[in-house]
C-alpha positions as CSV (number, residue, x, y, z in Angstrom):
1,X,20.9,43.5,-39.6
2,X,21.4,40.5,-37.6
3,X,24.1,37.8,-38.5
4,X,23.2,34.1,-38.8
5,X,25.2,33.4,-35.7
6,X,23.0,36.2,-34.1
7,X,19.7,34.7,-35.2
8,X,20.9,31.1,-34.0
9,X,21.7,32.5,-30.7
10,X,18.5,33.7,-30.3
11,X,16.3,30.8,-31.6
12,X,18.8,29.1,-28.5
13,X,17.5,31.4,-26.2
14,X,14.2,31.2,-26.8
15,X,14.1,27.4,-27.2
16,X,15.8,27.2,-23.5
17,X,13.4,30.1,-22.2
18,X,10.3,27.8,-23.7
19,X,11.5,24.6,-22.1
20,X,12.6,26.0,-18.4
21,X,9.0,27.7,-18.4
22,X,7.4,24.2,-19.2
23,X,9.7,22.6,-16.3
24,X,8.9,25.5,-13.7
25,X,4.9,24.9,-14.6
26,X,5.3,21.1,-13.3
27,X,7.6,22.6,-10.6
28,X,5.3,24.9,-9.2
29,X,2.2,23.7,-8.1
30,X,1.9,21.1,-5.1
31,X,3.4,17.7,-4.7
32,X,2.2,15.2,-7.3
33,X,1.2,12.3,-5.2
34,X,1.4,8.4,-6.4
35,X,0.8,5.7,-3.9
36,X,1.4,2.1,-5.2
37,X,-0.5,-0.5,-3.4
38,X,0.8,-4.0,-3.7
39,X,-1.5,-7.3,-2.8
40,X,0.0,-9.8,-0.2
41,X,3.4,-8.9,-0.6
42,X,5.1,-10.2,2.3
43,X,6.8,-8.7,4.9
44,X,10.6,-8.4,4.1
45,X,9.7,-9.5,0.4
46,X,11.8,-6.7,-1.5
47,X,15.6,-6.9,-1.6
48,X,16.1,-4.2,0.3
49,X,14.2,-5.5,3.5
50,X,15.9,-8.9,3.3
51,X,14.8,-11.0,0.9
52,X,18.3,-11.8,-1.0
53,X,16.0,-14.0,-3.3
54,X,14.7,-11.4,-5.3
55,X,15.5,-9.3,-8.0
56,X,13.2,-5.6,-7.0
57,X,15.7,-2.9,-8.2
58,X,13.2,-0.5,-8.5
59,X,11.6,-0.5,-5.4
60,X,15.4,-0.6,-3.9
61,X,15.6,2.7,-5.9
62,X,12.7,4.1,-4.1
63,X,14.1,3.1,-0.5
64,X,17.8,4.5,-2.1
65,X,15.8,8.3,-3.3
66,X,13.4,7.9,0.6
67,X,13.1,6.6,4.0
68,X,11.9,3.1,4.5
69,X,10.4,1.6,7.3
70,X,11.0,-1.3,9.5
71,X,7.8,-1.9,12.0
72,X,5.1,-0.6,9.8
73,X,1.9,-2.0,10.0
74,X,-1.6,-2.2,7.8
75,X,-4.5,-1.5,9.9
76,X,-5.7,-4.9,8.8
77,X,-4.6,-8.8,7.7
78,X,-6.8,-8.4,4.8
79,X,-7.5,-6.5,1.4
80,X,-10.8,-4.6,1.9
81,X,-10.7,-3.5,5.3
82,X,-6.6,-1.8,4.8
83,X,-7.4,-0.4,2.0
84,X,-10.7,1.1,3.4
85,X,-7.7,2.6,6.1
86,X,-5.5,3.5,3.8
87,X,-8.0,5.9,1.6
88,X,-9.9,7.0,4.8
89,X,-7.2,7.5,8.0
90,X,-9.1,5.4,10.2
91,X,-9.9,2.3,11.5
92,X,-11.6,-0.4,9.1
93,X,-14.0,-1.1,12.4
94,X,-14.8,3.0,12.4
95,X,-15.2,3.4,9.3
96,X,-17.6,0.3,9.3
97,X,-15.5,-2.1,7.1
98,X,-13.7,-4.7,9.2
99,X,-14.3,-7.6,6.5
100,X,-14.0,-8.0,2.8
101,X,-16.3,-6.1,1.0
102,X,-18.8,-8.1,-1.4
103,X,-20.8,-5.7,-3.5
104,X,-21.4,-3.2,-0.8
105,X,-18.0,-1.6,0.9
106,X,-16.7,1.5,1.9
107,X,-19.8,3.7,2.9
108,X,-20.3,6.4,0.2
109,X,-20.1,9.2,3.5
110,X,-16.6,8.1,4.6
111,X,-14.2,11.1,3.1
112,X,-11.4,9.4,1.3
113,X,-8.0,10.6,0.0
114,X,-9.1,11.1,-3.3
115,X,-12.0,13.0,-2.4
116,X,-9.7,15.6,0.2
117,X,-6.9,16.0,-2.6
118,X,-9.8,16.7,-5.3
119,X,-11.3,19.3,-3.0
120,X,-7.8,21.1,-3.4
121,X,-7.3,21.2,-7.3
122,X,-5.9,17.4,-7.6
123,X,-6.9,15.7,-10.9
124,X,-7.7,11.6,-9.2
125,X,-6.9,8.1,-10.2
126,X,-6.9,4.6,-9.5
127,X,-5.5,1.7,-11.6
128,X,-6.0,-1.5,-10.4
129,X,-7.3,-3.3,-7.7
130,X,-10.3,-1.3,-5.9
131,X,-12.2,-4.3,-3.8
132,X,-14.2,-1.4,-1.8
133,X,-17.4,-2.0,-3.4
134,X,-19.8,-2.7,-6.8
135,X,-22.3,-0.5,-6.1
136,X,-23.3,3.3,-7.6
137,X,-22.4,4.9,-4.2
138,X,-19.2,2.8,-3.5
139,X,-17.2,2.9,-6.8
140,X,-14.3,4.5,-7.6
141,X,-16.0,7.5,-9.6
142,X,-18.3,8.1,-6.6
143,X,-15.5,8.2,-4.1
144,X,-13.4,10.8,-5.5
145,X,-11.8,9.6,-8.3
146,X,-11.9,11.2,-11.6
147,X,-10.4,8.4,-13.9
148,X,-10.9,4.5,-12.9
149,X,-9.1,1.8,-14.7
150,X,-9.3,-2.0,-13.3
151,X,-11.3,-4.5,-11.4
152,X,-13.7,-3.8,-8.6
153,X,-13.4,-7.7,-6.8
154,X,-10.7,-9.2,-4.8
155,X,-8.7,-11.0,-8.0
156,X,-9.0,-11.7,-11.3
157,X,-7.1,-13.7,-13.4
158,X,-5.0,-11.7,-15.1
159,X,-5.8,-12.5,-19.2
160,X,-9.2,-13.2,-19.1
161,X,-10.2,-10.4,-16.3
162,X,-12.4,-12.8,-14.8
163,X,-13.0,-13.2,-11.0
164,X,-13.2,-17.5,-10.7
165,X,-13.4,-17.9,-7.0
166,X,-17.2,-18.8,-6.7
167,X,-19.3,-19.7,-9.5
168,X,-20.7,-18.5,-11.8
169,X,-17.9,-16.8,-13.2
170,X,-17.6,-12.7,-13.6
171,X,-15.8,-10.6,-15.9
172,X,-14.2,-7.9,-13.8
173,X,-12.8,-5.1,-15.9
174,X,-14.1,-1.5,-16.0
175,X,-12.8,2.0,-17.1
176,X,-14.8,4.7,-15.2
177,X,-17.5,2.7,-14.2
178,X,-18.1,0.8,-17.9
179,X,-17.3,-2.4,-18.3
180,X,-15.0,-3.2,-21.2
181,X,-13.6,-6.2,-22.8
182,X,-9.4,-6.7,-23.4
183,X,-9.9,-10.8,-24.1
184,X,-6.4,-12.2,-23.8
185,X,-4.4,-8.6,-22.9
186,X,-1.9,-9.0,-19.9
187,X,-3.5,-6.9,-17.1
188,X,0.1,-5.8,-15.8
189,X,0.2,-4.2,-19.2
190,X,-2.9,-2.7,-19.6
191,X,-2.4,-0.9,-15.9
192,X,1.1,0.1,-17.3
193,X,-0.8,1.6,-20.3
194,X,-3.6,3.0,-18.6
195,X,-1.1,5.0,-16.2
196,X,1.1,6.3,-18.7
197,X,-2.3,7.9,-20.0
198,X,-3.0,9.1,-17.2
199,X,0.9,10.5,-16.4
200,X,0.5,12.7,-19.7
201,X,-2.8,14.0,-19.3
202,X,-2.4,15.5,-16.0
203,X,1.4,16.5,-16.4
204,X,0.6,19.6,-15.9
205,X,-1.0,19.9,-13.1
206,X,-1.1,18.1,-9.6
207,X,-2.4,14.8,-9.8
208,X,-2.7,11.7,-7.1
209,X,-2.6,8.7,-8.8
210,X,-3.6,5.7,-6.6
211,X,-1.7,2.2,-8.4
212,X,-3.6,-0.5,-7.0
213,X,-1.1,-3.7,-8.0
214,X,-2.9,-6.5,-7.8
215,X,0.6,-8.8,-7.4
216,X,1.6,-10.7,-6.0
217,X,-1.6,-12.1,-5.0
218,X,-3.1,-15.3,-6.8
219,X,-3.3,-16.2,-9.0
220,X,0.9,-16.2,-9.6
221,X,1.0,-15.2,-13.1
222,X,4.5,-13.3,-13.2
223,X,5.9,-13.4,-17.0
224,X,7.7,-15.7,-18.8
225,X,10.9,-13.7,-18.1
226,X,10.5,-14.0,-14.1
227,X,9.6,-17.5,-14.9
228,X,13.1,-18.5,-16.2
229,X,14.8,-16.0,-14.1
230,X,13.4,-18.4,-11.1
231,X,13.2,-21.4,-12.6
232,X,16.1,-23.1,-10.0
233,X,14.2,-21.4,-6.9
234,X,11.5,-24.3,-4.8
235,X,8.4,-24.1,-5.5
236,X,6.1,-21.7,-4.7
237,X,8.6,-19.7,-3.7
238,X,9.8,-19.7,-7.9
239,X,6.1,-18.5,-8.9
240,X,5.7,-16.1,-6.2
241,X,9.1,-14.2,-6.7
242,X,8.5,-14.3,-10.6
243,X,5.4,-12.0,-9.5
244,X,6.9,-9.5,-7.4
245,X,9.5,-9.0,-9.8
246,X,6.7,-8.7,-12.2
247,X,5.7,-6.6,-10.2
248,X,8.6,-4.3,-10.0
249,X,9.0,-4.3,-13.7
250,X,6.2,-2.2,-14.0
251,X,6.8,-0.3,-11.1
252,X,9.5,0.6,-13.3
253,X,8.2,1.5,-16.2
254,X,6.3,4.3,-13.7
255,X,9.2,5.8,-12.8
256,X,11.1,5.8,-15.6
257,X,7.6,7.3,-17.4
258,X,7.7,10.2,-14.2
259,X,11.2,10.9,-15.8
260,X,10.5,10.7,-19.5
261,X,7.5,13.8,-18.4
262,X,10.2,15.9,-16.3
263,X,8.0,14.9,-13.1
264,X,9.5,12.9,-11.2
265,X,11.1,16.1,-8.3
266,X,7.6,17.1,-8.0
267,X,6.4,14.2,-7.1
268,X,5.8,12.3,-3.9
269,X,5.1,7.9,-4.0
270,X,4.5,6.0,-1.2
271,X,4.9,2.2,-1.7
272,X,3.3,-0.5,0.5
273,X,1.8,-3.9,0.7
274,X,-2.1,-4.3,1.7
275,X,-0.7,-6.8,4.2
276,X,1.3,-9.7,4.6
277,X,2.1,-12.5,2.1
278,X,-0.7,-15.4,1.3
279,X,-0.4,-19.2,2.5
280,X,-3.9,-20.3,0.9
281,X,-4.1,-23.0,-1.3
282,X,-4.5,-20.7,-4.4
283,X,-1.1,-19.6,-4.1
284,X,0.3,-23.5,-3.8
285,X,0.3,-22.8,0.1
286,X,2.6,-20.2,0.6
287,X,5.6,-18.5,-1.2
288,X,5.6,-15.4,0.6
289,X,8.3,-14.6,3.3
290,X,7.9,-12.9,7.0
291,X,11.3,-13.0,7.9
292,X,11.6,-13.6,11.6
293,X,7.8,-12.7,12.1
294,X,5.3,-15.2,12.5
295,X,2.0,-15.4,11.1
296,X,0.9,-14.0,7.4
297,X,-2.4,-13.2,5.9
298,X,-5.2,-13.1,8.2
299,X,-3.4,-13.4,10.9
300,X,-2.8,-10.4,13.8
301,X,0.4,-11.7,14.1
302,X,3.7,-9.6,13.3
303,X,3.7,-11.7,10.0
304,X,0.0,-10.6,9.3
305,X,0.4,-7.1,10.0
306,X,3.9,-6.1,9.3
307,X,4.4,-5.1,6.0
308,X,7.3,-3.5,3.7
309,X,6.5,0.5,3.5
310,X,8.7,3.4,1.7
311,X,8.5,7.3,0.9
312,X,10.7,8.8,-1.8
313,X,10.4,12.1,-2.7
314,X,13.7,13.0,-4.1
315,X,15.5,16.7,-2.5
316,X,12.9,16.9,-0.6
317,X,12.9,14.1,2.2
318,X,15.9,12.3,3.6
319,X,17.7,9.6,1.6
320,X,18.5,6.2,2.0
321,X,17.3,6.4,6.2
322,X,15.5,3.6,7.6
323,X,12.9,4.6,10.6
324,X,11.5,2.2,13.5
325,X,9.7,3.9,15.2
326,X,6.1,1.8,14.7
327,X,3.6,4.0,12.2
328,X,0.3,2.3,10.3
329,X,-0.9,3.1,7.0
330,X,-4.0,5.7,8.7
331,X,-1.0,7.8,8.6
332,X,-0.8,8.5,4.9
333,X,-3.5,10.5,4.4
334,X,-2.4,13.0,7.1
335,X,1.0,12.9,6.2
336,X,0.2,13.5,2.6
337,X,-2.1,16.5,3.3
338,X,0.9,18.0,5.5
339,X,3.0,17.6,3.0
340,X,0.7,19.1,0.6
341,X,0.4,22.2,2.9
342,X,-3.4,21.2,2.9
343,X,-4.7,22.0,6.5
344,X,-6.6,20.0,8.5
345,X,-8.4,19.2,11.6
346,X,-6.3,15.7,13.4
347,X,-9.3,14.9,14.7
348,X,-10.6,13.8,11.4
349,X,-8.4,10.5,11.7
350,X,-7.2,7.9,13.4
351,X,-3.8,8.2,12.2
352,X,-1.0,11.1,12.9
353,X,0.9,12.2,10.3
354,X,4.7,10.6,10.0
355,X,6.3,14.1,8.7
356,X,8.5,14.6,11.5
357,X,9.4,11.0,11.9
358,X,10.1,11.2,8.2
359,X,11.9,14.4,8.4
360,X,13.6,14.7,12.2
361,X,13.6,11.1,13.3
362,X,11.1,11.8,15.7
363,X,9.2,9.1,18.2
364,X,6.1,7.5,16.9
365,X,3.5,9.7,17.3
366,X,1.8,6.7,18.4
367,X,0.9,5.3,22.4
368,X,-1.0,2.9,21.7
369,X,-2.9,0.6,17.8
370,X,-5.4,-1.5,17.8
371,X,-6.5,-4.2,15.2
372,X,-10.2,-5.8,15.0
373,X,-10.7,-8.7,12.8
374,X,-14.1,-9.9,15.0
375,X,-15.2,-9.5,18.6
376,X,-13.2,-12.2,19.9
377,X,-10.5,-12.1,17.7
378,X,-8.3,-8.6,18.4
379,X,-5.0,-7.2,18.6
380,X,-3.2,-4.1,20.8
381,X,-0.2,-2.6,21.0
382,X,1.5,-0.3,23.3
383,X,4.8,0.4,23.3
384,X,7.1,-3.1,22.4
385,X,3.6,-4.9,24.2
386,X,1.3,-6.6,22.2
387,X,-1.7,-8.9,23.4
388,X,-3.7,-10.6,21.2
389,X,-7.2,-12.4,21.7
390,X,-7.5,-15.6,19.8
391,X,-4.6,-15.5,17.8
392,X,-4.7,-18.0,14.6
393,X,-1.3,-18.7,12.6
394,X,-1.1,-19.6,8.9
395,X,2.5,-20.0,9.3
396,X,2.0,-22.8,12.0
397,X,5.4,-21.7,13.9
398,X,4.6,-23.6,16.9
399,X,1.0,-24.9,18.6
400,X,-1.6,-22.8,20.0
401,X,-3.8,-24.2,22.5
402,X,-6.7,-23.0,24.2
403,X,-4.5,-21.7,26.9
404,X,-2.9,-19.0,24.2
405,X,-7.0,-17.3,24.3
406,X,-5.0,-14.1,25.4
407,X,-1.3,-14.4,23.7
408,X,1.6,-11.4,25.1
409,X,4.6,-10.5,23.7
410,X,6.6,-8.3,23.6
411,X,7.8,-7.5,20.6
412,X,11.8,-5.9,21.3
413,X,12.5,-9.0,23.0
414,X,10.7,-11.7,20.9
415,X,9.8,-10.6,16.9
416,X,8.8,-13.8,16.4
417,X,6.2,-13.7,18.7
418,X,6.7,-17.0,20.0
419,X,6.4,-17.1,23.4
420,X,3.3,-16.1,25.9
421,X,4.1,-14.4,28.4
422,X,0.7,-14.0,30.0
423,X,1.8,-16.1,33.0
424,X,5.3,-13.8,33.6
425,X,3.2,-10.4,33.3
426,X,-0.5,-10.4,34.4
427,X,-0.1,-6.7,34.7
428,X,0.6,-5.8,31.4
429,X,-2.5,-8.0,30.2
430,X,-4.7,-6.0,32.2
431,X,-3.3,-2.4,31.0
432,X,-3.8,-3.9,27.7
433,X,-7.0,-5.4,27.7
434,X,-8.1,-2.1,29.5
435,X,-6.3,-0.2,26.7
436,X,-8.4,-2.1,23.8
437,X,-11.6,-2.0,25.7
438,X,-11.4,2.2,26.0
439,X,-10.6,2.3,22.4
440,X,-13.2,-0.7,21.8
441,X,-16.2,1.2,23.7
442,X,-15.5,4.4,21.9
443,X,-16.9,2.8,18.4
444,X,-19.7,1.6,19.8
């Protein structure tokens, strides 16, 4: 007969059998995947890159558990078109989305992420921001996403949910394709709730969870908190930081959820901004900072372009390394799927996956990226060249004349982009232009 010491032991056992079975199940399966998606964050705005202003410890943890780089680039200066990019691995021109999308967006053929990673036993979903369509065919649910929480527009304000820009006014909130009603609720909560759902519905299995944060874009409507925790900082620069630390709050409350769940090892997050900060006149003019860069939102300048990136996926990629070599956010989706172990063809994207630059240090896999905002209004870069056709600048860093139509740089020698050299090197402005015009003829 067994003593009460015997019995206890054994109740031990079993109880440490039961729980290192449930943490082998969430172990097992293939990377959980999480990219968060911030809205005109700008381009050295988290402590980490440079901005000694601001409070982001938890995207700082995610550079200190990953590798962080320092000349990414979205394939666009504006919401619609890099997110279209980001979801697809191509170029917003080929995938036929080089402007904002109104109710139409991205074309209900394009394969996106969430449809790839679905195809391979991933439970899909977005919270947040989605700006790639209204319609039936170009909605989250009919692009490959099981679950869809948030707004389908540009921006909404955050406690009434509804999009103010043009008149008349429209609520913007839906939950898998329905619109509902939160009157009043902060919409930085409600994502944090909705994700949480999400988190411990799908534990068990893989998931790819797509966090659309629609911060720090207008309108500035950090918390109370970040308020006072700014309050000495000039304005806008005081409401735009209260955002992004807003911002990071919840990114917190993510990953501290991830741990909370016992996922956290298994799981793979990518962080990046849409592109760089805002200087309209709904965010007071500006607020956002580009560091030595020129330019910002809208613009095909560094300041534009360039934006803050990390991966952290902790034991499994290197720690706390920075990389410069020069990658663009087509390059998710194949580096997710080769992470995944997911085969597939390369000639499905425009962008190369960043695994071995993440893992070995590698070279770009990149010659040569191109950027299309309009016909005459372009960007190309090759190497540390960059020529740009028409360049406009938000950030007003010095004139630009009619002489300045085609505007080299090159970027090792002058980040800031301030000085054409067309005059110094014709030659380069003809390997570029003849660069963009191959690349240019093949999407027509």
């Amino acid at each position: 007969m067994k003593t009460s010491i015997e019995k206890l032991l054994a109740l031990l056992v079993c109880i440490f059998l039961s729980a290192w079975s449930n943490a082998q199940k969430k172990t097992d399966h293939k990377p959980n995947v999480i990219i968060i998606y911030t809205d005109d964050q700008g381009t050295i705005d988290i402590n980490s890159f440079g901005a000694n202003d601001l409070y982001t410890p938890h995207m700082d943890k995610l550079a200190e558990t990953g590798v962080k780089f320092i000349q990414f680039y979205a394939a666009a200066p504006i919401c619609s078109p890099s997110r279209a990019a980001l979801l697809t691995g191509r170029t917003p021109l080929d995938v036929g989305l080089p402007k904002n999308a109104g109710k139409e967006g991205l074309a209900g053929d394009q394969l996106t992420l969430s449809e790839k990673l679905k195809e391979h036993g991933y439970a899909t979903g977005l919270v947040g921001k989605w700006h790639l369509g209204m319609t039936k065919t170009t909605v989250p649910n009919a692009q490959g996403f099981d679950y869809s929480f948030g707004h389908l527009g540009g921006c909404i304000d955050n406690y009434s949910h509804f999009f103010y820009w043009h008149g008349p006014n429209r609520h913007d909130l839906w939950e898998n394709g329905t619109e509902i009603w939160r009157d009043g609720a902060y919409f930085q909560d409600l994502m944090a709730q909705k994700t949480d759902l999400f988190l411990e519905e799908h534990q068990n299995r893989p998931f790819f969870l797509y966090y659309a944060i629609n911060l720090p874009h207008y309108p500035l409507q950090g918390t109370d908190k970040w308020r006072e925790h700014y309050k000495d900082l000039e304005s806008p620069r005081n409401k735009y930081a209260a955002a992004v630390s807003t911002m990071d709050e919840n990114i917190g409350k993510l990953l501290s959820k991830l741990d909370e769940l016992n996922l956290r090892k298994n799981t793979l997050i990518i962080l990046q901004s849409d592109h760089g900060h805002s200087m309209e006149e709904r965010t007071f003019g500006g607020g956002g900072d580009s560091g030595p860069y020129r330019g910002a939102k809208f613009s095909l300048f560094e300041g534009g372009i360039r934006v803050p990136a990390i991966i952290s996926w902790p034991d499994q990629i290197p720690r706390s390394e920075s990389r410069n070599q020069m990658a663009v956010n087509v390059d998710w989706f194949p580096t997710i799927l080769d992470f995944c172990d997911i085969a597939f063809d390369k000639g499905m994207f425009e962008g190369e996956s960043l695994k071995d630059v993440i893992m070995k240090n590698t070279p770009s896999p990149h010659e040569a990226f191109w950027w299309y905002s309009e016909e005459d209004r372009w960007a190309v870069r090759k190497g540390d060249w960059k020529l740009l056709k028409n360049p406009i600048d938000p950030s007003k860093k010095t004139v630009l004349t009619e002489k300045d139509s085609l505007y080299l740089v090159n970027i090792k020698t002058d980040p800031g982009e301030l000085v054409n050299m067309i005059q110094e090197h014709p030659d380069k402005v003809i390997e570029l232009q003849k660069t963009y015009d191959a690349w240019r003829k093949g999407k027509q």
